[in-house]
C-alpha positions in Angstrom: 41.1 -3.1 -32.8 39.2 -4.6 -30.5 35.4 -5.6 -30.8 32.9 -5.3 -28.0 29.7 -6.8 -27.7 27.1 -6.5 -25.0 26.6 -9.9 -23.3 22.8 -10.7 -22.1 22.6 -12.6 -19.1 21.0 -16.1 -19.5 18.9 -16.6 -16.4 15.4 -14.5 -15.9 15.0 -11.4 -14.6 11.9 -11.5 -12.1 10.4 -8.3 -10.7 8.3 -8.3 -7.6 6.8 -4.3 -6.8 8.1 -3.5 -3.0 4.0 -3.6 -1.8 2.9 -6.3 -3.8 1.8 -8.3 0.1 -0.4 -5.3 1.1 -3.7 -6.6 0.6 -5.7 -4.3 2.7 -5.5 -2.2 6.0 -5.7 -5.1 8.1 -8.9 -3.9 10.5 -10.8 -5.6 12.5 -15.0 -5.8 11.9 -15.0 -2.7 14.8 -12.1 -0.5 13.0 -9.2 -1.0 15.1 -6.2 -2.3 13.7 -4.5 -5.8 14.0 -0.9 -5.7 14.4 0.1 -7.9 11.6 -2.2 -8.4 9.0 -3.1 -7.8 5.4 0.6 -7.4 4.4 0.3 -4.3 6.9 3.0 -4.0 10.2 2.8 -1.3 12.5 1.2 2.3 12.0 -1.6 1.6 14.0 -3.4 4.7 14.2 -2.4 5.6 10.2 -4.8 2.2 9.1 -7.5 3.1 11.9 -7.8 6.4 10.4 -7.5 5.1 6.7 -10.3 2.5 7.6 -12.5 6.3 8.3 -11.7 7.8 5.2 -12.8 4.1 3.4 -16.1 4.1 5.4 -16.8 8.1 4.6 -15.8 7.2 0.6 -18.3 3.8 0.6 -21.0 6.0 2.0 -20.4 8.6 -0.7 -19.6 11.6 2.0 -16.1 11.7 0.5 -16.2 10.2 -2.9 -14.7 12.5 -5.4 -12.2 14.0 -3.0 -8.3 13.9 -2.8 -6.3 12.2 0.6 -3.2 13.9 1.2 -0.8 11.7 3.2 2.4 13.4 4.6 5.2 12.1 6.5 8.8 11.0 6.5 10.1 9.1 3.9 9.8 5.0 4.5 6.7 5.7 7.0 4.3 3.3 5.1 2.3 6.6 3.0 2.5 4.7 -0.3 1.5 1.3 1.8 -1.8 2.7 3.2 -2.6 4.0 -0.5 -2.3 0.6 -1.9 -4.3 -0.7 1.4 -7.0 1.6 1.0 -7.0 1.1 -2.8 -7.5 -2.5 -2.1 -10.3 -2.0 0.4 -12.1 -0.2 -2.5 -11.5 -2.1 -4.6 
């Protein structure tokens, strides 16, 4: 008969999480977005209108309420949650 024996690798397993750049929404001091910043690319409009939502839920006019993001899979929903998360704090 023949023995088998599971074999563990010798070098380290490292995990990064796939948002672990997004620091923020990347706005400007007068809301608009900046093309590239904060770990954010692209989607504009999406972090101008995140950067509302932020502003309503600092002044309390939203706190306590859920954000629903929808859209196509890989369209950066789960990045703007992190970003606003971050800009909360």
């Amino acid at each position: 008969t023949m023995k088998i024996e599971e074999v563990q690798s010798t070098t380290k397993a490292q995990r990064i999480a796939s948002h672990s750049h997004v620091k923020g929404l990347g706005l400007r001091d007068d809301g608009t977005a900046e093309p590239i910043s904060a770990g954010m690319v692209g989607q504009e409009k999406a972090r101008e209108a995140a950067g509302i939502v932020v502003e309503l839920i600092r002044s309390k006019k939203m706190a306590g309420k859920a954000l629903l993001l929808a859209g196509a899979p890989g369209t950066g929903k789960t990045a703007i949650a992190l970003a606003i998360s971050q800009e909360l704090g």
